[in-house]
C-alpha positions as MATLAB code, in Angstrom:
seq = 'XXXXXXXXXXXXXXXXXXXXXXXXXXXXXXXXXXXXXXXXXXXXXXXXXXXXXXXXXXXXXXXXXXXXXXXXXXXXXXXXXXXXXXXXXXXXXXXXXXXXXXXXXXXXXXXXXXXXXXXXXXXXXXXXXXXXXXXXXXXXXXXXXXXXXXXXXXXXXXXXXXXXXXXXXXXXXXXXXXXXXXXXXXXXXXXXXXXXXXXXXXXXXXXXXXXXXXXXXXXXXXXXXXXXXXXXXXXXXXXXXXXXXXXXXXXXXXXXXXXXXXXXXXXXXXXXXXXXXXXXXXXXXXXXXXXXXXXXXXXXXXXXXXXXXXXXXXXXXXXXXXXXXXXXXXXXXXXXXXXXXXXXXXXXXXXXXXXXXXXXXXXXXXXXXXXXXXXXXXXXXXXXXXXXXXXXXXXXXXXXXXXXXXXXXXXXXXXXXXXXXXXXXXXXXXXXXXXXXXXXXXXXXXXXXXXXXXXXXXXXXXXXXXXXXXXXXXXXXXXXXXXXXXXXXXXXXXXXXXXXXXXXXXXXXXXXXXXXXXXXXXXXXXXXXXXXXXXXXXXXX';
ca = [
      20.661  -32.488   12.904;
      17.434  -33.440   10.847;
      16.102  -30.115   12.057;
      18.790  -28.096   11.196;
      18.647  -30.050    7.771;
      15.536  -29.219    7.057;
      15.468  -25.260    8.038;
      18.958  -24.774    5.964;
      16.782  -26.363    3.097;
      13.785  -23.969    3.531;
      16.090  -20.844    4.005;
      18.424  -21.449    1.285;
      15.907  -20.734   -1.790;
      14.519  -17.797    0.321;
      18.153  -16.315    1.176;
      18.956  -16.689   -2.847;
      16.075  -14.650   -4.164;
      14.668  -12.870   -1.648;
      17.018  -11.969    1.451;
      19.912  -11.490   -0.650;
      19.248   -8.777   -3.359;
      17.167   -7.036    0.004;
      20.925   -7.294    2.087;
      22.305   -6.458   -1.126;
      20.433   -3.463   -1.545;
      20.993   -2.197    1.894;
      24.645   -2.881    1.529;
      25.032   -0.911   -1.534;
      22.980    2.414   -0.329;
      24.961    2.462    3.127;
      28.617    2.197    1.152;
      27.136    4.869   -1.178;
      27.063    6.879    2.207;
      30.298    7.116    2.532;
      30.462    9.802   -0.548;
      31.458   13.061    1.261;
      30.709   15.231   -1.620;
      27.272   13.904   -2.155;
      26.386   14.781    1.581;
      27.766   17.952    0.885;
      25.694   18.803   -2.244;
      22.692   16.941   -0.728;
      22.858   19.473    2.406;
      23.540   22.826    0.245;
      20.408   21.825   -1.800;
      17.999   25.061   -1.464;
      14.910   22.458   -1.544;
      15.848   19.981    0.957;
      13.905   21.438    3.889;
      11.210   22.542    2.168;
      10.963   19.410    0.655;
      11.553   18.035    4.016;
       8.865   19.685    5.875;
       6.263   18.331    3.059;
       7.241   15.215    3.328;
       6.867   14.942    6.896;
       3.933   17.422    6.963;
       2.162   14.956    4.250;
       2.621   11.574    5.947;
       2.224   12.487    9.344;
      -1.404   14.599    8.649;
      -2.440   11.409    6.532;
      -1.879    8.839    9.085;
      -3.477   10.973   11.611;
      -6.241   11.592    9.733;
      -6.390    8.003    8.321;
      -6.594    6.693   11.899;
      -9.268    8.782   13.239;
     -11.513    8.140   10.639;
     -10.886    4.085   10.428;
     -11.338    4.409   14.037;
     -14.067    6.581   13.883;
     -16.127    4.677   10.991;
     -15.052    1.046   13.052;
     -17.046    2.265   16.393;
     -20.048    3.225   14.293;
     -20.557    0.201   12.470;
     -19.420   -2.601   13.874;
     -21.927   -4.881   15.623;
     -24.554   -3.330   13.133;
     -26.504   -4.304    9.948;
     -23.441   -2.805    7.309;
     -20.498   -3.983    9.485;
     -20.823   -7.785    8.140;
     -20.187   -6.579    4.433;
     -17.516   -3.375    5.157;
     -14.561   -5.744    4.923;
     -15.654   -7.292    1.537;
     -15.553   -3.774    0.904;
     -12.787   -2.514    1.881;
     -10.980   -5.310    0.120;
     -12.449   -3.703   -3.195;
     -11.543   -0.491   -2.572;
      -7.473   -1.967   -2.018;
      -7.772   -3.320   -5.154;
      -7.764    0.234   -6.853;
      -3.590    1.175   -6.687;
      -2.858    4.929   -5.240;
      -1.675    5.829   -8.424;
      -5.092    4.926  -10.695;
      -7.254    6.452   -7.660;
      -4.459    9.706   -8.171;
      -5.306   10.014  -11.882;
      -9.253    9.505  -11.707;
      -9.656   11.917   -8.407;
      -7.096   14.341  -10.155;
      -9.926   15.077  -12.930;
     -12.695   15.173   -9.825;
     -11.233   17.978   -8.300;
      -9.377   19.878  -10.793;
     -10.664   23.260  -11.350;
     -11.776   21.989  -14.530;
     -12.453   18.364  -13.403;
     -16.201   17.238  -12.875;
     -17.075   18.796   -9.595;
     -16.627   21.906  -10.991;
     -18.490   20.935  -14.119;
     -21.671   20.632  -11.885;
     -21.069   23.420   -9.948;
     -20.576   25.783  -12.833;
     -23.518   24.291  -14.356;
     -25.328   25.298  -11.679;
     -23.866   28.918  -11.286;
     -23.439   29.349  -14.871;
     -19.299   29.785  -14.951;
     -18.096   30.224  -18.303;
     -14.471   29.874  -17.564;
     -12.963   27.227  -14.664;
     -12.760   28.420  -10.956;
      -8.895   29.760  -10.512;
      -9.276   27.167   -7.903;
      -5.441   25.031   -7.070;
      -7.066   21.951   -5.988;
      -4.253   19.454   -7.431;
      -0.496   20.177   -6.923;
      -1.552   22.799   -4.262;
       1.711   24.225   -2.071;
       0.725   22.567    0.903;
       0.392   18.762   -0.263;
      -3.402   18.826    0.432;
      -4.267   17.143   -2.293;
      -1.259   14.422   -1.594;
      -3.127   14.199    1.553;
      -6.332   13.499    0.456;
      -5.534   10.618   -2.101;
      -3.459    9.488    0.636;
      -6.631    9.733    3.395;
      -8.866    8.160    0.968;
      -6.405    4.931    0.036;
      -5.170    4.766    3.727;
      -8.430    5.044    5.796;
      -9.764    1.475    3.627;
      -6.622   -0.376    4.837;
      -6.740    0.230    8.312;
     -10.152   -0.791    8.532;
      -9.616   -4.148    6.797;
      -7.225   -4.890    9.175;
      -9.092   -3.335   12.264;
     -12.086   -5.581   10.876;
      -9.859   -8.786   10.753;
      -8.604   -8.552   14.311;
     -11.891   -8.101   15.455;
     -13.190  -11.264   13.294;
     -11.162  -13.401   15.708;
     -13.681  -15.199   18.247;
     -11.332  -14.859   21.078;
     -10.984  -11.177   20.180;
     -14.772  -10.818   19.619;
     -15.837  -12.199   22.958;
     -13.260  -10.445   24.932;
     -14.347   -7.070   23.434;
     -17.738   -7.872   24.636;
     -16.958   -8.865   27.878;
     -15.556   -5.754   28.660;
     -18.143   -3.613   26.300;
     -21.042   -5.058   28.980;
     -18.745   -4.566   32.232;
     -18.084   -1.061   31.092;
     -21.958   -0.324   30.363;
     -22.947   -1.231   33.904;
     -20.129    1.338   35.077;
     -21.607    4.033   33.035;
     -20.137    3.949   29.988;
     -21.866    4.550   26.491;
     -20.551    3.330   23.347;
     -18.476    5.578   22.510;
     -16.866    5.848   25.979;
     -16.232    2.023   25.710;
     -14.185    2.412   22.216;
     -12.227    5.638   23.376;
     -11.311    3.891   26.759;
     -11.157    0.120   26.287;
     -11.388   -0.680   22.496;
      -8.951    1.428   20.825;
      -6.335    1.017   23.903;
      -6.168   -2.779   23.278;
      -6.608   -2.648   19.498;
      -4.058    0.320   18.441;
      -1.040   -1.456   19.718;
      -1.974   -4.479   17.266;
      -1.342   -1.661   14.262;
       1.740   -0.438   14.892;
       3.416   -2.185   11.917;
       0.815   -1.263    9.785;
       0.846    2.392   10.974;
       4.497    2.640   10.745;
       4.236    1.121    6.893;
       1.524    3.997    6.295;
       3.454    6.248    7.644;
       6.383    5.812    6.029;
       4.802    5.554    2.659;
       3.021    8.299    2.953;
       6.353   10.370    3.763;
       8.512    8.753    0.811;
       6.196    8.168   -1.731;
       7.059    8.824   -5.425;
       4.399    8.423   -8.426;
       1.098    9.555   -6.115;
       3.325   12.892   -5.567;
       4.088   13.138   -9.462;
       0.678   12.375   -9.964;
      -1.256   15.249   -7.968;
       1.307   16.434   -5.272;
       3.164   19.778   -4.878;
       5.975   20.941   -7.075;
       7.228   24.153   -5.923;
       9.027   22.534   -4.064;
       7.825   18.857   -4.195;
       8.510   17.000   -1.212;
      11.706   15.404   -0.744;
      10.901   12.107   -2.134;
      10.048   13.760   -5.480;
      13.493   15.355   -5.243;
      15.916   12.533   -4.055;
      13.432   10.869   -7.098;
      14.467   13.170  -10.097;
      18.821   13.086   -8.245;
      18.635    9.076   -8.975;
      17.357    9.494  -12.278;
      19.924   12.439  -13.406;
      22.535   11.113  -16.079;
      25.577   12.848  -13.740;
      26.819   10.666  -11.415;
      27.648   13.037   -8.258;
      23.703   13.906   -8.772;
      23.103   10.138   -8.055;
      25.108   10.254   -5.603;
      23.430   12.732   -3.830;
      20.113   11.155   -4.259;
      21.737    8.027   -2.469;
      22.300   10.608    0.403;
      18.743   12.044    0.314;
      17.391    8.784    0.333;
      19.474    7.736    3.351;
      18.869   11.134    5.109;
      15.183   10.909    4.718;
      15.220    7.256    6.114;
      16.936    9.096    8.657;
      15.056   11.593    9.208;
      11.906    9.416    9.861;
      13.655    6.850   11.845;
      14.493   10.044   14.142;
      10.758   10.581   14.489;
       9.814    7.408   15.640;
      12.112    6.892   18.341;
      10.858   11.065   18.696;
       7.168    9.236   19.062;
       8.592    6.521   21.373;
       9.709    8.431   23.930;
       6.417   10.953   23.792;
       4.587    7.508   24.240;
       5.985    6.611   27.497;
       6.502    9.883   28.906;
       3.268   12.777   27.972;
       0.911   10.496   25.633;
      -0.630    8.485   28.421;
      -1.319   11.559   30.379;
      -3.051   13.749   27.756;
      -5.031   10.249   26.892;
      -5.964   10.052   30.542;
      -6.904   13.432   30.639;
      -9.065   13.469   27.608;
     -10.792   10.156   28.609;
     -11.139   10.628   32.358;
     -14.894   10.219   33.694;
     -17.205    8.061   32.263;
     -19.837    9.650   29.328;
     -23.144    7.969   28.034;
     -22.364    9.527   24.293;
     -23.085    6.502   22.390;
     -21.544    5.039   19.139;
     -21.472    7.414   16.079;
     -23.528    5.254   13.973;
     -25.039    8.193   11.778;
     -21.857    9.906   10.691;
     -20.151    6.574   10.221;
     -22.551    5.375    8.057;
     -22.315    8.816    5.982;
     -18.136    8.705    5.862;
     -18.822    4.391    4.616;
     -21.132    5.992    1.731;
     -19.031    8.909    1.028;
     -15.840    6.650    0.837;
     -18.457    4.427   -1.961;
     -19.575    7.829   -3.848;
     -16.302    8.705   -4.095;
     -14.240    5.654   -5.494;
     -17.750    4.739   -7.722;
     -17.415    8.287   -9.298;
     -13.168    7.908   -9.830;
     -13.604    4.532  -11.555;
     -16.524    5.885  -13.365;
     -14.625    9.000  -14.777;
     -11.522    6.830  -15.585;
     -14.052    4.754  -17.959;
     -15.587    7.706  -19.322;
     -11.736    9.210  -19.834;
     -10.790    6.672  -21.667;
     -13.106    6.932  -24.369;
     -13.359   10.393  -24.211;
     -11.617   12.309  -26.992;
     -13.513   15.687  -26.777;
     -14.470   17.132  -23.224;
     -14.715   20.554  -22.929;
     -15.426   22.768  -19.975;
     -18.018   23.069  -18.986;
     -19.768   19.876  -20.819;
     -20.803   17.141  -17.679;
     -19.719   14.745  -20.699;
     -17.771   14.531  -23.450;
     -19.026   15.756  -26.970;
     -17.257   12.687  -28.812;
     -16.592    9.166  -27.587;
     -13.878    7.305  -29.584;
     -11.677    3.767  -28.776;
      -8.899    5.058  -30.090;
      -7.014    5.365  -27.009;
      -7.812    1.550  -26.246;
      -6.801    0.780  -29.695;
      -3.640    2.491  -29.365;
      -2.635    0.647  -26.027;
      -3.463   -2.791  -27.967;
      -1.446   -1.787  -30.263;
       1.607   -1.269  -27.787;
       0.801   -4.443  -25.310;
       4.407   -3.964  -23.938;
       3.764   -2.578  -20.532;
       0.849   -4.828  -20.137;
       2.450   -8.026  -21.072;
       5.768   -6.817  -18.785;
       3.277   -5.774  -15.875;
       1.530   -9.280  -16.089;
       4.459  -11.521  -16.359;
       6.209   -9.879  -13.386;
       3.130   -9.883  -11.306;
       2.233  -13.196  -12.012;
       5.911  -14.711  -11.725;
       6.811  -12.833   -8.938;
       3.715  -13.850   -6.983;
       3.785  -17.584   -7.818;
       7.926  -17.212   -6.690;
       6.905  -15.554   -3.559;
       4.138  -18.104   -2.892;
       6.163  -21.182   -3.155;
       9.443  -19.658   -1.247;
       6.093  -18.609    1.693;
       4.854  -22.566    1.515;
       8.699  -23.691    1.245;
       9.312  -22.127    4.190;
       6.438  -22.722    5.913;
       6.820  -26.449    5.644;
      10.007  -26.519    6.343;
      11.242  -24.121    9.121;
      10.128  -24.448   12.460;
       7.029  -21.409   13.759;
       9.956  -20.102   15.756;
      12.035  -18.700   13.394;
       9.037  -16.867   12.184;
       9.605  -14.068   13.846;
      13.111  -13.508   12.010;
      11.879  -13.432    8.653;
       8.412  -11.494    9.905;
      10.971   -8.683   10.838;
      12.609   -8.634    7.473;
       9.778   -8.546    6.122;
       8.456   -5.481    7.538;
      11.702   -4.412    7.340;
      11.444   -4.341    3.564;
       7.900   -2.346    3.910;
       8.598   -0.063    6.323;
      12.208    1.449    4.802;
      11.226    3.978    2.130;
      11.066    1.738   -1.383;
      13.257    4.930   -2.811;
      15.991    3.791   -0.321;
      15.638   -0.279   -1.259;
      15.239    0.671   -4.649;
      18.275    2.613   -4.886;
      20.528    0.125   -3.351;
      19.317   -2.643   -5.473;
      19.989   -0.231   -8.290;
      23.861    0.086   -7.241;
      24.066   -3.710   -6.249;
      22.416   -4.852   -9.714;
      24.036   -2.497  -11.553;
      27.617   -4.137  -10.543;
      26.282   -7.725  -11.384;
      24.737   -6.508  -14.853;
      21.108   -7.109  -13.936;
      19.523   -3.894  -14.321;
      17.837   -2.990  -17.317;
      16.795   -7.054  -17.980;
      13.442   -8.923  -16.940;
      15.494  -10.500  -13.992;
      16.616   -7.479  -12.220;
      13.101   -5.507  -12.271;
      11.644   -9.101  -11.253;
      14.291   -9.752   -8.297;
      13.329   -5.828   -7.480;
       9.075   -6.598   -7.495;
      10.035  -10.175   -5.001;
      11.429   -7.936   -2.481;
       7.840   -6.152   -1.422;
       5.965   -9.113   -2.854;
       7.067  -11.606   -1.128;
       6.979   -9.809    1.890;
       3.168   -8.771    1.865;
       2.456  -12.663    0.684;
       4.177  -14.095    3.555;
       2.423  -11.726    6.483;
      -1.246  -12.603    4.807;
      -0.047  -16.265    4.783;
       1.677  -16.548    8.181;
      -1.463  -16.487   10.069;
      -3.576  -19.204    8.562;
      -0.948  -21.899    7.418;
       0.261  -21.854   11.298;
      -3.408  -22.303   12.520;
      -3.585  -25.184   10.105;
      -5.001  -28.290   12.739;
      -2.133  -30.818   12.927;
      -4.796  -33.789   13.209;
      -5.244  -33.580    9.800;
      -1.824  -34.640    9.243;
      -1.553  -37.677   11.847;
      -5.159  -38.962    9.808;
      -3.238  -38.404    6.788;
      -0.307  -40.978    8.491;
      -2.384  -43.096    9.884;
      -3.471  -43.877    6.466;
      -0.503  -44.665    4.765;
      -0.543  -41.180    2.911;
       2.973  -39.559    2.482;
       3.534  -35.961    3.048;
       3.752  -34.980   -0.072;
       0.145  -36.499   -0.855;
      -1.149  -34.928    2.483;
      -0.359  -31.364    1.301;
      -1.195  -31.872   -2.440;
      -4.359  -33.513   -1.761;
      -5.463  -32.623    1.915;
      -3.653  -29.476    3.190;
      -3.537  -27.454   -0.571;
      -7.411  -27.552   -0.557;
      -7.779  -26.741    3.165;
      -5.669  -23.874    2.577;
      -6.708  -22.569   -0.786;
      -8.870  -19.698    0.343;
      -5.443  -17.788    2.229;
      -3.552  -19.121   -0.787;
      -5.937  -17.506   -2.920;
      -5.533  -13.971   -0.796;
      -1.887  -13.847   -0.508;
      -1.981  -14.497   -4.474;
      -4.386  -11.507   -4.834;
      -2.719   -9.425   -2.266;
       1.038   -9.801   -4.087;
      -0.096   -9.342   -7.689;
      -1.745   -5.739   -6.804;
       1.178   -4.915   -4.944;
       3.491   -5.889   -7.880;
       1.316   -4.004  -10.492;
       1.828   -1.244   -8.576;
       5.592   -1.110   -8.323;
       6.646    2.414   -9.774;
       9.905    3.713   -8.260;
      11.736   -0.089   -8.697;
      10.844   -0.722  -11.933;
      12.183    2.534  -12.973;
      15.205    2.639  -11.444;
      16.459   -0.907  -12.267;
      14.497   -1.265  -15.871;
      16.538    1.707  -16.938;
      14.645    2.512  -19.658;
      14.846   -0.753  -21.031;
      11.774   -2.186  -19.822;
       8.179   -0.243  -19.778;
       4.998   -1.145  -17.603;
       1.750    0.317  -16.612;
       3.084    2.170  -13.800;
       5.584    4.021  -15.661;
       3.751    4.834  -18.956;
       0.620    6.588  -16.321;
       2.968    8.573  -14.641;
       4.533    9.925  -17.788;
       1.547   10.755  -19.328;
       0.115   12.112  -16.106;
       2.887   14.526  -16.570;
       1.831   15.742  -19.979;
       0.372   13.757  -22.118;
      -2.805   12.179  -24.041;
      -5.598   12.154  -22.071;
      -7.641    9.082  -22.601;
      -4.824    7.234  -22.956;
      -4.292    7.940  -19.558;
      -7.109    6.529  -18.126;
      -6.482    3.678  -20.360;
      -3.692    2.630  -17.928;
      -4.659    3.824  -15.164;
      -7.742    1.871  -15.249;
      -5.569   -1.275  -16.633;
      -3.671   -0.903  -13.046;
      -7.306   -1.262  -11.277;
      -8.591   -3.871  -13.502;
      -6.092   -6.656  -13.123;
      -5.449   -6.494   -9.179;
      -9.566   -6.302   -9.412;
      -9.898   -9.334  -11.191;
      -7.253  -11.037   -8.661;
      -9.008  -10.603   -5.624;
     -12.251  -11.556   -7.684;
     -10.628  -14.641   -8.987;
      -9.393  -15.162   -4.910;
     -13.004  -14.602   -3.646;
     -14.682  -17.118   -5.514;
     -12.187  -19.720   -4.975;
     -12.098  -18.999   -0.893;
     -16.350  -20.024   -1.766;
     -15.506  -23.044   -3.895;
     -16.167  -26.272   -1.560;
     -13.754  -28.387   -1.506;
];
């Protein structure tokens, strides 16, 4: 009865805030579905499979991509001199949100953006290439933002499974057993390696995947518009003032959940019936082609050049008032564009508060529960919370949007704060999960033995043990709630402006410098957090 005390008391702040505007959400969207008309409408839309296709075209090429070259950098490197420092690294380059990276990679490759600077510098242009490098038809340039943000997180996480010991000295168990068959290096990760690590990312794969296919300010940003994919449509439906439009953006967003639910099960069944064949059949024999150290080393310091070069123009945009083609710099540096954003702190002070209350609510309700529910029930709550990853946010978002809307919430601080919990919490409790569960129980029966109460264990004992993962979950869930775009939107209503929404509008149209000014203000601060999180994880205790 204690037991069932106890895990009542550690669900019931969690269901309040966190479970119940997600069920909420879900709730709403799927009795939104039962609008006829709006299916109707949604189906004689001449853009839906267009928009379709590039959606699915777009996600599916980036994870494909994303994964070969995670993989392909991972085999190179690790066990060498640069693999000790990639996932320091890669944790940087997370820090930079889609969206900023969008905006600063946007002037790289524009026909008049920097690259072409130097190249007509070189080949004396006098007027930009009629080059459609941003925005192209075929979501290229979606894909490549997408690529270049995707391939970092999949080999932080690739680098943190391998980091376990157990892991570690399995893999080279095999790795020498497989060398005195005949195997080279290469051989080993294509036939051994990947086999046992890929099945370890299929959450994280699915998450990519489905962001990649629904995503919503990166496609405003830099991705096609004639059509757009269907994210971009369902998008501007839920934001028209005519409520059968809504309604039919409630049916696209259902229909593209849909849609990609329709290709996993598609993938399932692929998995178990062709996939192990053509994998056998690619793989058969052993080879003595060893480890691509040389080109993985190149694709680690491209990756560098390139995110070095899109904070760098962001910094130079910013204070940049006059750049003409072809000048490699601009003619006239001015503040003004920081000055102006001082002047207007709203969507910085909104931004921070949000992040920083939202994280701090998602870290107690983690710790709450934690010390409160048994490891069992884990699993429940771990599927929720990839549950609230993996949907499409423009499906969540929506629902919350109908369910808020009936209890007066949206347009206030509440409502957009409720909306950031629902992701935030989510990614805070999988990067906390791990280490508080690890945490050595011996610790706690010292604690007893000497007369120390469990409160004064974990405020004294367990909080400074754990501060380090306490410290990344905190980093982790205030870049992931600076970054919130499509939820903010929907449920501020206008009413409520952050750094999100004032880049994409100018990204759109707008002043120049200005936006770089935000966009770098969405790098900075999630920067800062994971600095502020590394140097406590050093701090002795």
């Amino acid at each position: 009865m204690k037991n069932f005390l106890n895990s009542f008391a550690g669900f019931l702040p969690l269901g309040i805030l966190w479970l119940s505007p997600l069920a909420a959400g879900l709730v709403a969207v799927l009795y939104g579905a039962l609008d006829e008309a709006a299916w109707l409408a949604l189906f004689g839309h001449p853009q839906l499979w267009p928009g379709l296709a590039l959606s699915m075209g777009t996600g599916t090429l980036s994870l494909i991509i994303s994964a070969l070259l995670a993989f392909w950098i991972v085999a190179g490197l690790y066990g060498g001199k640069l693999w000790p420092g990639t996932s320091g690294l890669m944790g940087g380059f997370l820090s930079l949100p889609h969206l900023a990276f969008a905006i600063g990679l946007g002037f790289l490759i524009t026909p008049s953006g920097l690259l072409a600077r130097v190249i007509g510098s070189v080949a004396a242009w006098a007027a930009p290439p009629q080059w459609v490098t941003t925005q192209d038809p075929y979501g290229f340039s979606l894909v490549t933002v997408l690529v270049l943000k995707e391939v970092p997180f999949l080999i932080w996480l690739i680098s943190a499974h391998l980091a376990r010991p157990e892991v570690a000295q399995m893999l080279n168990g095999h790795f020498r057993v497989s060398q005195s068959l005949g195997h080279g290096g290469a051989s080993v990760w294509l036939r051994v390696f990947i086999p046992q690590i890929l099945p370890r990312l299929k959450w994280p794969l699915l998450i990519v995947w489905f962001y990649g296919a629904s995503v919503v300010d990166v496609a405003l940003a830099i991705g096609p518009t004639q059509p757009p994919p269907l994210a971009v449509i369902i998008w501007s439906d839920l934001n028209n003032a005519d409520p059968a439009v809504n309604a039919r953006g409630t049916a696209g967003a259902l229909f593209l959940t849909a849609a990609l639910g329709c290709l996993v099960l598609l993938f399932m069944f692929l998995k178990r019936a062709t996939l192990p064949s053509i994998w056998r059949f690619f793989t058969r024999g052993p080879s003595r082609r060893r480890t691509p150290r040389i080109t993985s080393g190149a694709l680690l310091l491209f990756f560098c050049a390139v995110y070095a070069l899109v904070f760098a123009i962001l910094c130079v945009m910013s204070i940049g008032t006059l750049w003409p083609y072809p000048d490699l710099f601009p003619s006239e540096l001015r503040f003004s564009a920081w000055a102006q954003f001082l002047m207007s702190p709203a969507p910085l002070l909104n931004s921070l508060s949000l992040a920083v209350v939202s994280t701090l609510a998602a870290l107690a309700l983690a710790v709450f529960w934690l010390e409160t529910v048994p490891e069992k029930l884990d699993a429940v709550l771990l599927a929720c919370g990839i549950a609230a990853l993996a949907l499409p946010s423009l499906l969540i978002a929506d629902g919350q949007y109908l369910a808020f809307l009936r209890l007066g919430l949206n347009g206030t601080w509440l409502g957009v704060f409720l909306a950031h919990l629902t992701p935030v919490f989510a990614y805070v409790f999988i990067v906390l999960k791990g280490p508080y569960r690890a945490f050595d129980p011996r610790y706690r029966a010292v604690a007893l033995g000497l007369n120390a109460d469990n409160y004064r264990f974990w405020s004294v004992v367990k909080l400074a043990m754990m501060k380090p993962a306490l410290a990344a979950a905190a980093a982790v869930g205030i870049g992931v709630s600076i970054a919130q775009y499509v939820p903010t939107q929907l449920i501020a209503s206008g009413r409520l402006t952050t750094l999100p929404i004032e880049a994409v509008t100018l990204a759109s149209g707008g002043s120049r410098p200005l936006m770089a000014v935000f966009a770098l203000m969405l790098a900075v601060i999630p920067a800062f957090a994971f600095i502020i999180a590394s140097r406590l994880g050093r701090k002795p205790l």
